[in-house]
C-alpha positions in Angstrom: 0.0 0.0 0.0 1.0 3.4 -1.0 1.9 5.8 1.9 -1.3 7.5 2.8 1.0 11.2 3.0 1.3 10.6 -1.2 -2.2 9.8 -1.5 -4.6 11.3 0.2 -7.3 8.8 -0.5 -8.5 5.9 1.6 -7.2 2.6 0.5 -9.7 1.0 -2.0 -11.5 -2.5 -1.3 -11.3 -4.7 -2.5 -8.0 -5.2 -3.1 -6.0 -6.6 -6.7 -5.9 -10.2 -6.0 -4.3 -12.6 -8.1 -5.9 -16.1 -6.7 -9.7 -14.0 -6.8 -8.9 -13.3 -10.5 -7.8 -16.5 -10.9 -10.9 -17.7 -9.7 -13.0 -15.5 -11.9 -11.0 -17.0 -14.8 -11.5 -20.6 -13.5 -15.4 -19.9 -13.5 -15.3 -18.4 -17.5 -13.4 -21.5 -19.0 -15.9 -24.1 -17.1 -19.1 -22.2 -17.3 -20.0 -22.2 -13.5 -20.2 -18.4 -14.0 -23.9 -18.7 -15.5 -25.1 -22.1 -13.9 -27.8 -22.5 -11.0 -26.1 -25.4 -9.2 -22.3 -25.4 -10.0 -19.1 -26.1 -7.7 -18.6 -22.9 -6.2 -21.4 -22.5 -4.0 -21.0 -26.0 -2.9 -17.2 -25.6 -2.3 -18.3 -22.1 -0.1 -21.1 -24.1 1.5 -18.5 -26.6 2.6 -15.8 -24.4 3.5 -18.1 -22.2 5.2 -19.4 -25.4 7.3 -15.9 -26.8 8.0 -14.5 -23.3 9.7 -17.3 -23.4 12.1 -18.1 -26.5 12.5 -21.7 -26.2 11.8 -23.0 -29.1 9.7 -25.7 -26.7 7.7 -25.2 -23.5 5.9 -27.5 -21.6 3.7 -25.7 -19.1 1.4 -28.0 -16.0 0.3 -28.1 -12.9 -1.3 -27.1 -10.4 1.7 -26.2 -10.3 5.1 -29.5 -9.2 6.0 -32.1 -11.4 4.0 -29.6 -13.4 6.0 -31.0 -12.6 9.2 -34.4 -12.0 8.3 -34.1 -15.7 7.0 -32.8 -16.7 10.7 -35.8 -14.8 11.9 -38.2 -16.8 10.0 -36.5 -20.3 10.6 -36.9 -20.0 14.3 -40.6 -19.0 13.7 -40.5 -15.4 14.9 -43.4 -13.8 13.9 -46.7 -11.3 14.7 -47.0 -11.1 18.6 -43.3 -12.0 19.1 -40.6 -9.9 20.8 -37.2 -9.7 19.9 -34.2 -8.2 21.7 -31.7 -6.6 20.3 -28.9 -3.4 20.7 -30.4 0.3 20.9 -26.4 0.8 18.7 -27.1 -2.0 16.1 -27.4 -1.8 12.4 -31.1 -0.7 11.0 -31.8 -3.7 8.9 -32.0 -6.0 11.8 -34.4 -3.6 13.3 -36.0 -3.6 10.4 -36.1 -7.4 9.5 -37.8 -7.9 13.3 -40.3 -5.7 11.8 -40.5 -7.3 8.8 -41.5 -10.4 10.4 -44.2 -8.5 12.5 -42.8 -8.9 15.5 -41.8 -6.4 18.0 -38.1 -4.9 18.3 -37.0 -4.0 21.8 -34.2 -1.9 22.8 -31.4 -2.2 25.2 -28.3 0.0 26.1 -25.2 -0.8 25.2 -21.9 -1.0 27.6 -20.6 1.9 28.1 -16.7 0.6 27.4 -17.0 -1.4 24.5 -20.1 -0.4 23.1 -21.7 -3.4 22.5 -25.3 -4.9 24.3 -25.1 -4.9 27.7 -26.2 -8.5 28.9 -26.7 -7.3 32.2 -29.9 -5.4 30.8 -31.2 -8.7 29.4 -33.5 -9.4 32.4 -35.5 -5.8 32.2 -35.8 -6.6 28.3 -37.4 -9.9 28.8 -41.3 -10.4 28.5 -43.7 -13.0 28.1 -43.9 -12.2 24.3 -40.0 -12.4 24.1 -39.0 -15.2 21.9 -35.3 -14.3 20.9 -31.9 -12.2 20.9 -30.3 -11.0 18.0 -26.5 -10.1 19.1 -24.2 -8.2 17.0 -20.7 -7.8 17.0 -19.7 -4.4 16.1 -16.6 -1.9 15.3 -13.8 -4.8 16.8 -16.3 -5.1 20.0 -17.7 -8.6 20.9 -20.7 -9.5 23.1 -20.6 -11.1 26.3 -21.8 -14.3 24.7 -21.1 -16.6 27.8 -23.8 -14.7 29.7 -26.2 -14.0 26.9 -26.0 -17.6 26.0 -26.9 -18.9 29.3 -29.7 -16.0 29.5 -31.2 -17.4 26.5 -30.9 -20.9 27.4 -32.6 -20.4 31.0 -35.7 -18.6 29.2 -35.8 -20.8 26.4 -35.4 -17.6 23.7 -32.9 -18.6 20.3 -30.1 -16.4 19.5 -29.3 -15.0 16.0 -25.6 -14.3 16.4 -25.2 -11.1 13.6 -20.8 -11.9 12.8 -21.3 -10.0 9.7 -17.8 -7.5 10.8 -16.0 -10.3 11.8 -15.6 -13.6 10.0 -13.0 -15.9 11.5 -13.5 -14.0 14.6 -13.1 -15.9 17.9 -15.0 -14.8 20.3 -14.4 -16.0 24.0 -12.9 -19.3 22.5 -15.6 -20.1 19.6 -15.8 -18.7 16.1 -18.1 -15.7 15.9 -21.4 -16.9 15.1 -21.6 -20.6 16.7 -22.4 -19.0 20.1 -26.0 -18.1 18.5 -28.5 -20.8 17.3 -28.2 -19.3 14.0 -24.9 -17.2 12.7 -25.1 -14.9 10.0 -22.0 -13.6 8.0 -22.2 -11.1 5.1 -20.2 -10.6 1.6 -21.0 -7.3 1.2 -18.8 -5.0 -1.2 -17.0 -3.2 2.1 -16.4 -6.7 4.1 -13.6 -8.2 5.0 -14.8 -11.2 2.7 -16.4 -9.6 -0.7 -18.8 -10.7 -3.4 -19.9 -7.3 -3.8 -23.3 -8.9 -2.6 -24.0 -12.0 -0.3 -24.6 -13.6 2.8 -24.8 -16.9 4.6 -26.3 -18.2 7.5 -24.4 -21.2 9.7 -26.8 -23.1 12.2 -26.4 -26.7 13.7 -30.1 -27.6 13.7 -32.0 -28.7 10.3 -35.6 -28.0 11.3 -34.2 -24.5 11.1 -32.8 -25.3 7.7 -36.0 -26.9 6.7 -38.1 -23.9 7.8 -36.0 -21.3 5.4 -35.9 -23.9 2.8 -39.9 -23.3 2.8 -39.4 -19.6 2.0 -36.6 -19.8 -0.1 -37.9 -22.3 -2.5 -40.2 -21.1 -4.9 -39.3 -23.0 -8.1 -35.6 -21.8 -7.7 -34.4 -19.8 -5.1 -35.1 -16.5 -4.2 -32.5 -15.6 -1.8 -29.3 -16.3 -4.3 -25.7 -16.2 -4.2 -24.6 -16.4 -7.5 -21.8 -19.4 -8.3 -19.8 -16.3 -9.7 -20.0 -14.5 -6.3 -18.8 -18.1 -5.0 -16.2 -18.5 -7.1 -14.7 -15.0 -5.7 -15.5 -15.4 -2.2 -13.3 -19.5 -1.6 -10.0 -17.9 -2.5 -10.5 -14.7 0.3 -11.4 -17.5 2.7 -7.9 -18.9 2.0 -6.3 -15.7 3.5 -8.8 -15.1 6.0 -6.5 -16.0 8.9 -3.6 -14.7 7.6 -5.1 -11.2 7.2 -7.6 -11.1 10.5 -4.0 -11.3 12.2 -2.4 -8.7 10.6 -5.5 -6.2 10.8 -5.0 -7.3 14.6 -1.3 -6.9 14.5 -2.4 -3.2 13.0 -4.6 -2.6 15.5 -2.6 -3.3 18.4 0.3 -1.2 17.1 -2.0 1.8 16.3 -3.4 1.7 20.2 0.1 1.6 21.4 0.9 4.9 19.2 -2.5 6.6 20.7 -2.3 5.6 24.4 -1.2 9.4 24.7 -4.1 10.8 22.5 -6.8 11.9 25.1 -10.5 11.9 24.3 -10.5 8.8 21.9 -11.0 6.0 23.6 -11.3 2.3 21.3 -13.9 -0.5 22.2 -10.8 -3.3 22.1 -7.8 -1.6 24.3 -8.3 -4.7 26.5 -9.9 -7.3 24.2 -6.4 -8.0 22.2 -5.6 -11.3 24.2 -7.1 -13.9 26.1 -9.5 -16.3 24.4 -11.0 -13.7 22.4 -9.5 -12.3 18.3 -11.7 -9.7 17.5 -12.5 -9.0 13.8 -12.1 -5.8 12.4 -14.5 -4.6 10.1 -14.3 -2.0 11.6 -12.3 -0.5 14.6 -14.6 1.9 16.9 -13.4 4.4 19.7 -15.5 7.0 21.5 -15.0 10.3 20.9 -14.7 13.1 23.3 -15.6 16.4 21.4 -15.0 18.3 24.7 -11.2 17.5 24.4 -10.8 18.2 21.0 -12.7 20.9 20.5 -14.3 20.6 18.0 -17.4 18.2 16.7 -17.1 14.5 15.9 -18.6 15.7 12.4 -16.1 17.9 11.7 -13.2 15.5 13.4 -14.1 12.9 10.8 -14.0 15.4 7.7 -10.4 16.9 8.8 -9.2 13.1 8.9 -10.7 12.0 5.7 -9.3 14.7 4.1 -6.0 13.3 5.0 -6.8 10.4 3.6 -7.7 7.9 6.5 -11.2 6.5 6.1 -12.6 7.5 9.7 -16.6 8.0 9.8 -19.3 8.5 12.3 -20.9 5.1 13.4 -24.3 3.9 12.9 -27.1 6.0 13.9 -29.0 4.7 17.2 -32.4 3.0 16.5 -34.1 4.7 19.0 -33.6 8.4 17.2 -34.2 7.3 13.8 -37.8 5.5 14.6 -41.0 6.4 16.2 -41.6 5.2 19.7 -44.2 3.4 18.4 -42.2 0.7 16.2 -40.2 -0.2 19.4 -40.3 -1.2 23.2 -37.4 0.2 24.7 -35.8 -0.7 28.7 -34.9 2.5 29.7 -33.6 6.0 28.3 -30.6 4.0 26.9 -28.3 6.4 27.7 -25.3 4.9 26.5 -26.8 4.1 23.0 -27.6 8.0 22.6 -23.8 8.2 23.7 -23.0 6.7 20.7 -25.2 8.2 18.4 -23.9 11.2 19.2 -19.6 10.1 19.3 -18.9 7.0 18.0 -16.0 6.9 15.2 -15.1 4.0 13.2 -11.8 3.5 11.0 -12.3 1.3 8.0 -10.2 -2.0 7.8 -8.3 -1.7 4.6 -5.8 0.6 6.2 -5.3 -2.4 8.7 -3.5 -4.2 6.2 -0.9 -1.1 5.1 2.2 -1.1 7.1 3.7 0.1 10.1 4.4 3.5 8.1 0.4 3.5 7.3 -0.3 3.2 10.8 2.1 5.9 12.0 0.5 8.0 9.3 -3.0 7.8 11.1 -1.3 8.6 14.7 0.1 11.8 12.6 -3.6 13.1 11.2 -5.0 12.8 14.4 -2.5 14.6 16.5 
């Protein structure tokens, strides 16, 4: 990667890649490009079930027909209650609605801005029949508790790993914690198909049950072979390149720890039993100590090149009270509306002299 001083543009994804082009070629000269049932999506489905040990996987066409699949499997429906994070990306919001069920809100933690287990309890209700759990910005749920939450109340959990593939979270792979776990292939992932999605589960009634929605004379959830064919050879690297984006990450936290008012939702989850993924890499941003806005932070640092935006918007101030039941004020989830930052990954796999460059635009 070019040093981002010469080029004041964020690095593009996704990046040249021989074996992915080699791949493409490969799916040209034996026609699995254009066919409905060819050797790509098998060889994903396979791959996909190996790394997490999950005997069914059902590819799709996003990460969030994905989950709304997941939803839909494990029967959600009108009159049900789901749980999820106040901080959390909008189409799982929306996919609860979409099943007619209702979402409800809880806080997030107020270190690593993720959904605070110890709120479960207030969330639950009679009506409540599941979690959905995200992983965001390098951040990983408390999965040990919310697991054993859900299994005392008999509620399913749809673990979202969408930002971190390969990710182990307190000792599993992200997404084998949940009943169902749902990856994405998104064009700004850390595995691409410009499009795409999968869903990983151990249980085939659950399988059977999104088979019934899917199937309608062919499928209407797709992932193309061609999209297949792209997305084996990134799996091959997977490992290789979650450590370096970690290596990355730990070396740009060692050339902040003097940088007040940003503080990142992993400076403690580098070690142990859990690898975060990192999609994305989220800190809190104090606009008191930096006087100026988060807004305006993020402008000055794009400018110079590093791709550093404003997180999601909370789901309680972009819907009506009405679409929701919420716990509380959830004041850490308006926290975050308000100053979350997140850096985009493919700067995690520059070099040392790319991280230093990031340390220099925000100083």
């Amino acid at each position: 990667m070019s040093d981002l001083h010469d080029n004041p543009q964020p690095p593009a994804w996704p990046l040249p890649d021989e074996a992915v082009e080699a791949a493409l070629r490969r799916a040209f000269a034996d026609g699995s490009w254009g066919k409905y049932h060819g050797p790509n999506c098998r060889e994903l489905s396979e791959r996909l079930s190996e790394l997490h040990g999950c005997e069914h996987v059902v590819l799709t066409c996003s990460g969030t027909a994905a989950v709304e699949l997941a939803l839909r499997g494990l029967r959600i429906g009108p009159g049900d209650e789901v749980i999820l994070s106040a901080y959390d990306f909008e189409g799982n919001f929306k996919n609860v609605l979409a099943v007619g069920a209702q979402p409800v809100l809880v806080d997030v933690d107020s270190v690593n801005g993720q959904l605070d287990t110890a709120q479960l309890e207030a969330a639950r209700s009679p009506r409540t029949k599941a979690i959905i759990a995200s992983h965001l910005h390098g951040g990983v749920v408390a999965m040990p508790a919310l697991r054993a939450f859900a299994d005392q109340h008999g509620l399913a959990v749809i673990e979202d790993a969408c930002q971190m593939p390969g990710a182990i979270v307190q000792g599993r792979i992200a997404g084998t914690w949940g009943d169902v776990g749902v990856l994405s292939f998104g064009g700004s992932k850390l595995l691409t198909a410009g499009r795409g999605g999968a869903l990983v589960t151990r249980n085939a009634e659950i399988v059977q049950r999104i088979r019934v929605q899917t199937q309608r004379g062919n499928d209407a959830y797709p992932l193309s072979e061609l999209q297949a064919a792209v997305l084996v050879p990134q799996l091959d690297r997977l490992a290789e390149r979650n450590q370096l984006r970690t290596e990355n990450v730990s070396r740009l936290l060692g050339l902040l720890t003097d940088v007040a008012g940003l503080s990142c939702f992993v400076e403690s989850g580098l070690s142990g039993d859990t690898k975060p993924g990192f999609y994305k890499l989220g800190f809190w941003f104090d606009s008191a100590t930096f006087g100026c806005s988060r807004d305006d932070f993020a402008c000055v640092i794009r400018a110079a090149g590093i791709a550093l935006d404003p997180g999601f918007r909370a789901l309680h101030r972009t819907h009506a009270r009405g679409r929701y039941r919420a716990v509380n004020d959830l004041p850490h989830a308006t926290r975050a509306d308000d100053s979350i930052l997140v850096l985009h990954h493919p700067v995690l796999l520059g070099t040392a002299e790319d991280v230093q460059a990031i340390r220099a635009a925000i100083k």
